[in-house]
C-alpha positions in Angstrom: 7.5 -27.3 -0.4 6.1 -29.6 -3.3 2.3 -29.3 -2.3 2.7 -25.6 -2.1 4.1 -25.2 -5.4 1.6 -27.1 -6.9 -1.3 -25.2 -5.2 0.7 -22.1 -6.7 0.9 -23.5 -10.0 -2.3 -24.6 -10.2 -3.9 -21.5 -9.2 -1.7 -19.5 -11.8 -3.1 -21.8 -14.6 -6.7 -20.7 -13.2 -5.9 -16.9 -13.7 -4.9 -17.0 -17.7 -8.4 -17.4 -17.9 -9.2 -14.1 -16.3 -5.7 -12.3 -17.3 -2.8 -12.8 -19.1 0.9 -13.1 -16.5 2.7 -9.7 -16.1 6.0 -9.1 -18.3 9.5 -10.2 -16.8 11.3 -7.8 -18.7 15.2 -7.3 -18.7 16.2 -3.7 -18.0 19.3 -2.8 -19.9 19.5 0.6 -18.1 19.9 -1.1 -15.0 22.2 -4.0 -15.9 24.7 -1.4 -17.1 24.7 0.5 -14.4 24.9 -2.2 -12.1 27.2 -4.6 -13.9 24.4 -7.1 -13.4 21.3 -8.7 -15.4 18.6 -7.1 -14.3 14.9 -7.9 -14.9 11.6 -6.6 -13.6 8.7 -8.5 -13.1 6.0 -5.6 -13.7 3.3 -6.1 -11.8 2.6 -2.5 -12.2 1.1 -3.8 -15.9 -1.5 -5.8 -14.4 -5.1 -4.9 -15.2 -5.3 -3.1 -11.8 -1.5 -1.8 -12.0 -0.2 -4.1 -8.9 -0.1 -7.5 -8.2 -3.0 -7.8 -5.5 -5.8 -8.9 -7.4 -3.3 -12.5 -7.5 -4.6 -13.0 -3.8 -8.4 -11.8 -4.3 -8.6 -14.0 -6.9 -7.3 -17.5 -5.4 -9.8 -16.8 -2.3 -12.4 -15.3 -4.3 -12.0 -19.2 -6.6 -12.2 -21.0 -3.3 -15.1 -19.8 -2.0 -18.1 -19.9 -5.1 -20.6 -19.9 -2.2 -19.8 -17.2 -0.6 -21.8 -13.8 -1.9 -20.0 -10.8 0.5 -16.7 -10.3 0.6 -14.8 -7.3 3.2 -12.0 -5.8 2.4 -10.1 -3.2 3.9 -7.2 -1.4 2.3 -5.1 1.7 1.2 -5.6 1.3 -2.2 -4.0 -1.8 -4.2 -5.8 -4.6 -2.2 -8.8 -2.6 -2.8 -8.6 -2.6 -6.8 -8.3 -6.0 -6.5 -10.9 -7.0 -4.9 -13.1 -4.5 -6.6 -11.8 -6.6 -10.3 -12.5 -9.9 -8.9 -15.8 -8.7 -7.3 -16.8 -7.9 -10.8 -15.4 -10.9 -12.3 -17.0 -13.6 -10.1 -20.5 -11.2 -9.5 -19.9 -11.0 -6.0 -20.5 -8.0 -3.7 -17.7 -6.4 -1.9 -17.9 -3.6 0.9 -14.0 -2.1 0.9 -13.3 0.2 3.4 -10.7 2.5 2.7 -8.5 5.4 4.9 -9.5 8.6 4.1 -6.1 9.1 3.6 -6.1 7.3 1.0 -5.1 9.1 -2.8 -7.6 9.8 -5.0 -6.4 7.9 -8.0 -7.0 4.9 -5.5 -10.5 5.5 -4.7 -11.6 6.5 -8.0 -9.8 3.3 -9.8 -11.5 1.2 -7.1 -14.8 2.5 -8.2 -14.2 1.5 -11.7 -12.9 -2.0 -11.0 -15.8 -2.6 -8.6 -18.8 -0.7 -10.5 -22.3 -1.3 -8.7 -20.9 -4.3 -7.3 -18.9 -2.9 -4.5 -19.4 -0.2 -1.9 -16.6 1.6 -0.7 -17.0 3.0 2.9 -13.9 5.9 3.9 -13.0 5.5 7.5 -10.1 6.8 9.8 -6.8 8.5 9.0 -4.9 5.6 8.8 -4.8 1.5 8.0 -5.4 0.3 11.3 -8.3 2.0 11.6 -10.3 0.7 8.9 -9.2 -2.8 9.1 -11.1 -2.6 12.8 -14.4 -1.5 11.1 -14.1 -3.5 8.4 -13.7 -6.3 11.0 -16.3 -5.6 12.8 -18.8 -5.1 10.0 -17.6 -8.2 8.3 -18.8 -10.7 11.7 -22.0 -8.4 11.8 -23.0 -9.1 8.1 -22.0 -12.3 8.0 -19.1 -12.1 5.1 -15.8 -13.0 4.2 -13.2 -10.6 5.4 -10.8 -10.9 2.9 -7.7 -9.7 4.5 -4.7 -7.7 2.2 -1.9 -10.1 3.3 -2.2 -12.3 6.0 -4.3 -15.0 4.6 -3.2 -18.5 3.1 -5.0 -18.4 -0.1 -3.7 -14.5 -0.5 -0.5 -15.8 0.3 -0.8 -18.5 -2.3 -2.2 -16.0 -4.8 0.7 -13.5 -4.8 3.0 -16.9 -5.2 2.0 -17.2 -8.6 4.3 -13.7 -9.5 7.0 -16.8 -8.9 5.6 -19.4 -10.6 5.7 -16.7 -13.8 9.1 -15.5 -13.0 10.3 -19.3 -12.9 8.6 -20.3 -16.3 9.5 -16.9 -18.3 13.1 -17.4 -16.9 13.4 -21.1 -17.0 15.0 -21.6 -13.4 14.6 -19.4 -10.3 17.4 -16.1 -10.4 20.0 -15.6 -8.4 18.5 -13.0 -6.5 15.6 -11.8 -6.6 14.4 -8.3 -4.6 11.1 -8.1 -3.1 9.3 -4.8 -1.4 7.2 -5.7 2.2 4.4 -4.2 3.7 2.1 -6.9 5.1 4.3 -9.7 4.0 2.1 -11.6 1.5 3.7 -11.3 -1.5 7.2 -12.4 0.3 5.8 -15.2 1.8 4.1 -16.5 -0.8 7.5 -16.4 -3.2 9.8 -17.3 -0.5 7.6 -20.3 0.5 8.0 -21.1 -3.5 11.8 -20.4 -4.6 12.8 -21.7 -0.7 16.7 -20.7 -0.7 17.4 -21.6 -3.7 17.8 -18.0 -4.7 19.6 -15.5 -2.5 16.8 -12.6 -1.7 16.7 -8.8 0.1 13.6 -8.0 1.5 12.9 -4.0 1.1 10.9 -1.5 3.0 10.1 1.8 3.8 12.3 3.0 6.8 9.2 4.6 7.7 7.4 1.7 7.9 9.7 -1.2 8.8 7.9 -3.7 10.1 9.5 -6.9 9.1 12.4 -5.6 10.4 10.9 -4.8 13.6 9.6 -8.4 13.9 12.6 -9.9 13.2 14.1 -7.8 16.0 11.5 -8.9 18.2 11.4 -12.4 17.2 7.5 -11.9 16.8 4.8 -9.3 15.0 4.9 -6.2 16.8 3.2 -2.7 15.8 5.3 0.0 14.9 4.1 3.4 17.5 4.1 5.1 14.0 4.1 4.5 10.5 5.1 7.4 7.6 2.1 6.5 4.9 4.2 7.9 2.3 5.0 4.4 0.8 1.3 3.8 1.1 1.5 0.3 -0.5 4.0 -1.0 2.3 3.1 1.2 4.9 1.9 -0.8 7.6 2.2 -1.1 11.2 2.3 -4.4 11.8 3.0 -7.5 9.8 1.0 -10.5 9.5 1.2 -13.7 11.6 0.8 -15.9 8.9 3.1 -14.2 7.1 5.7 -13.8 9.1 5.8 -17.2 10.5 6.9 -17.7 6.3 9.3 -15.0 7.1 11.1 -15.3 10.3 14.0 -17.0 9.3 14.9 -15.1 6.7 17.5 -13.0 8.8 18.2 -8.9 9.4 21.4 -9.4 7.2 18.4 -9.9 3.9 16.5 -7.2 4.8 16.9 -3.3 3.8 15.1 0.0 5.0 15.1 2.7 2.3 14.6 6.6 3.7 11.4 7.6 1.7 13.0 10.6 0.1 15.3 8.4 -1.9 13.1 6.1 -2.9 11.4 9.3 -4.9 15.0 9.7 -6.5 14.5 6.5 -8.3 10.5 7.1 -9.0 12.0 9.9 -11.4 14.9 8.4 -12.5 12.4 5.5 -13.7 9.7 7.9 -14.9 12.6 10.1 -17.0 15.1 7.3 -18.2 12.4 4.7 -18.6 9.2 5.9 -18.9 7.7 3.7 -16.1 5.4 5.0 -13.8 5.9 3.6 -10.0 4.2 4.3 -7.2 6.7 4.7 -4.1 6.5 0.9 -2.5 6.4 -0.2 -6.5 9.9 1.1 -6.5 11.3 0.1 -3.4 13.1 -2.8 -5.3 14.7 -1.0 -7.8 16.1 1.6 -4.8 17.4 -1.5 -3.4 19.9 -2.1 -6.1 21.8 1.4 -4.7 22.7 -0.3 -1.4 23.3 -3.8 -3.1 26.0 -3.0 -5.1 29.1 -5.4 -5.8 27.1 -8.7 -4.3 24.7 -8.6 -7.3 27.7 -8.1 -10.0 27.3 -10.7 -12.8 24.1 -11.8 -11.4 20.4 -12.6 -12.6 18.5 -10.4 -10.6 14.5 -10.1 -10.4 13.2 -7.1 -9.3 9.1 -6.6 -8.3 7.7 -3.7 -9.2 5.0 -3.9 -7.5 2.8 -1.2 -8.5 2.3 1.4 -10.8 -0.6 3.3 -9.4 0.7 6.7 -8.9 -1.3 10.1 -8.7 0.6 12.9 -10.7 -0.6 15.2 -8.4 2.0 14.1 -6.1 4.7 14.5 -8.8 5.5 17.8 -7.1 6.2 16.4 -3.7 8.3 13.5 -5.6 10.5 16.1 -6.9 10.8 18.3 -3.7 11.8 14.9 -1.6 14.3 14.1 -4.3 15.8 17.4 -5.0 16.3 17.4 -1.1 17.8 13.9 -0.6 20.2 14.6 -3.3 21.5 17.8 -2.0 20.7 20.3 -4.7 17.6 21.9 -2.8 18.1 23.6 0.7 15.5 25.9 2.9 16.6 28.5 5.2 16.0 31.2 7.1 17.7 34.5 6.2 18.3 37.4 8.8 18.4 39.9 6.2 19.5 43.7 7.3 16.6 46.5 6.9 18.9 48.8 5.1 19.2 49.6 1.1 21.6 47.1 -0.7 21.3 44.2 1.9 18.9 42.7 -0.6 21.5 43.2 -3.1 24.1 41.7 -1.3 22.5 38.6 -0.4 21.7 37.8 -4.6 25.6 38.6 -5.9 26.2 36.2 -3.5 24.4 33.4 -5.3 26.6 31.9 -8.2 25.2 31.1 -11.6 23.2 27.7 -11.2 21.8 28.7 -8.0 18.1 29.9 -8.4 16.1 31.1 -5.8 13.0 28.6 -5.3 11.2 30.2 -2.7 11.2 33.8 -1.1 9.2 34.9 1.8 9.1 37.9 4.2 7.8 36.0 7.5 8.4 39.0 9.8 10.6 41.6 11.5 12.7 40.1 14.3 13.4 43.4 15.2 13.4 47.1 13.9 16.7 46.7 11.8 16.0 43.0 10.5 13.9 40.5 9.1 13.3 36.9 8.6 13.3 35.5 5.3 12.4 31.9 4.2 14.7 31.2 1.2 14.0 27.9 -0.9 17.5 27.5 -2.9 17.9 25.1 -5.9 21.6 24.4 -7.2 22.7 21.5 -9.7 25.3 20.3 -7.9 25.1 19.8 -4.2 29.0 21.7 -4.0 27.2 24.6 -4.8 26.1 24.9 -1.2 29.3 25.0 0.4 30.6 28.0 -1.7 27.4 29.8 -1.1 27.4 29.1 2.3 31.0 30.3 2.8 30.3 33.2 0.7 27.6 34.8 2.6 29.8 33.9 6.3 32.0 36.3 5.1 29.3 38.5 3.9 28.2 38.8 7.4 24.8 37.1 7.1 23.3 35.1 9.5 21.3 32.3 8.2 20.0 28.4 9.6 19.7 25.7 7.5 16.2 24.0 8.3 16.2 21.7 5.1 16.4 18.5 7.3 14.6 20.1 10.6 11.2 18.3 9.9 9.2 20.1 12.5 10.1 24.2 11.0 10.1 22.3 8.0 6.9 21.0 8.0 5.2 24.1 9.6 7.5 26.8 6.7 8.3 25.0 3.8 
């Protein structure tokens, strides 16, 4: 679409004024391991660590006479808006989930300064985006919505219009993460077929894939916030209506515990921070395999703002996924030695994690939670086999989510 690139384009050459383009930078870690040339467009560099303030910007441009602007948002769409608030000296009300991470609302506060307000309502995205909604047609201003509008759409479409300059053609194949759907649109709508492209999301929420399914939008019953930055239930109309050719066959869910195996494998090998949706390209590659061999693939990173105090939960969701971190529950014998017996039975890279007493089943037994971690998921079968023929009874809850999320 020639008018559409130029509307990109042109609103691209509007932002150097207010920030310089993101890096596309070629990862050599990742082209080795994947026989491929692989480069990341870092959107997790901009000046509010994703690529939303793109969208805020090009309707924020459009619309000098407009003084309020409504946002609503779990975090990214929010810092955004908050910058461009700032930038253009307009006011912004942002309602946020209280779910939302810390690190979110507190960046949000210093983007915005005195010229937002940010207003914490529901538990989750849905519910905010009603308020905000609703207070937007009350006070008369511009609800700026997080995806599915066309100058947001055309915003986020300048990531391609960099990726096509720093490169000098369009890739290959380029890998983009999902939640509401602007940021796919908008490229797709630019780079057309010319490349071939996966679209990633969270398997816990999946919601392109669940309209494609359906042939229309359609809200998931649940969504796992995990992914906060592509968690949502529903994706956009305008969006998908960009989107809905793009086939199931180009589209990938990724289970939200091993996306956190490639947050640390980029925090350790690379030093870059990720927030989970910010990394759901680069997971991608895992499942992509041979068809990207001895291509030029682009990979978003989409966002960098991560809270270290979740750096613990990263880990735990990791160590699981992998194998090399297991729970149970231990019916341990009330009698001297049993205690004894259970740790000869442990072999020398298996450390104990996690030891609880959580009551006597009965006079000559008691339960015991046991947190196991290992550094090689084998490790498990031998212990496992040595403590059957110990005699112990045991149950594995590591993947029973409800005892799990109660114990553990």
């Amino acid at each position: 679409m020639t008018d559409f690139k130029t509307i990109a384009r042109a609103a691209a050459a509007e932002m150097r004024a207010v920030f310089a383009e993101t890096p596309l930078s070629r990862n050599a870690h990742l082209s080795d391991l994947y026989g491929a040339d692989i480069w990341l467009k870092r959107e997790d560099l901009s000046p509010v660590r994703s690529y939303k303030l793109r969208g805020a910007f090009n309707a924020m441009r459009k619309r000098p006479e407009q003084d309020l602007f409504v946002a609503a948002s779990a975090g990214n769409h929010a810092q955004g808006v908050a910058f461009m608030c700032r930038h253009f000296g307009k006011t912004g009300v942002i309602f946020m989930p209280v779910t939302t991470p810390q690190q979110k609302i507190q960046k949000t506060r210093m983007f915005g300064g005195d010229a937002i307000e940010i207003r914490m309502i529901g538990d989750y995205f849905d519910d905010c985006l009603q308020a905000a909604q609703e207070f937007c047609a009350e006070a008369g201003g511009h609800f700026l919505s997080p995806f599915d509008d066309e100058d947001v759409i055309e915003g986020q479409a300048t990531v391609a219009v960099e990726i096509e300059e720093e490169l000098g053609q369009a890739p290959d194949h380029i890998v983009v993460p999902v939640g509401g759907g602007g940021l796919s649109a908008g490229m797709l709508t630019y780079f057309g077929n010319g490349p071939a492209w996966t679209f990633v999301e969270p398997a816990g929420g999946a919601c392109l894939h669940a309209a494609l399914r359906a042939g229309e939008p359609v809200r998931l019953p649940s969504v796992n916030t995990f992914a906060d930055g592509a968690a949502v239930a529903k994706i956009g109309e305008r969006t998908f209506e960009r989107l809905k050719s793009v086939g199931l066959a180009n589209t990938l869910t990724i289970p939200e515990d091993r996306l956190c195996t490639t947050i640390l494998e980029m925090l350790n090998v690379e030093g870059i921070v990720l927030e989970p949706a910010g990394a759901l390209a680069i997971d991608a590659l895992k499942d992509l395999g041979g068809s990207i061999r001895g291509k030029t693939v682009v990979c978003m990173t989409t966002g960098g703002n991560f809270d270290f105090e979740r750096l613990p939960e990263v880990k735990e969701r990791a160590q699981r996924f992998s194998g090399i971190k297991k729970y149970f529950i231990l019916r341990l014998p009330q009698r001297p030695g049993a205690l004894k017996d259970f740790l000869t039975a442990l072999g020398p890279d298996d450390d104990i994690a996690r030891f609880e007493y959580l009551k006597k089943s009965a006079r000559n037994f008691g339960s015991v939670l046991i947190g196991i971690e290992t550094t090689d998921a084998r490790n498990f079968d031998r212990l496992f086999a040595d403590l059957d023929a110990r005699g112990f009874v045991y149950q594995d809850i590591t993947e029973d989510e409800i005892l799990a999320q109660f114990l553990i």
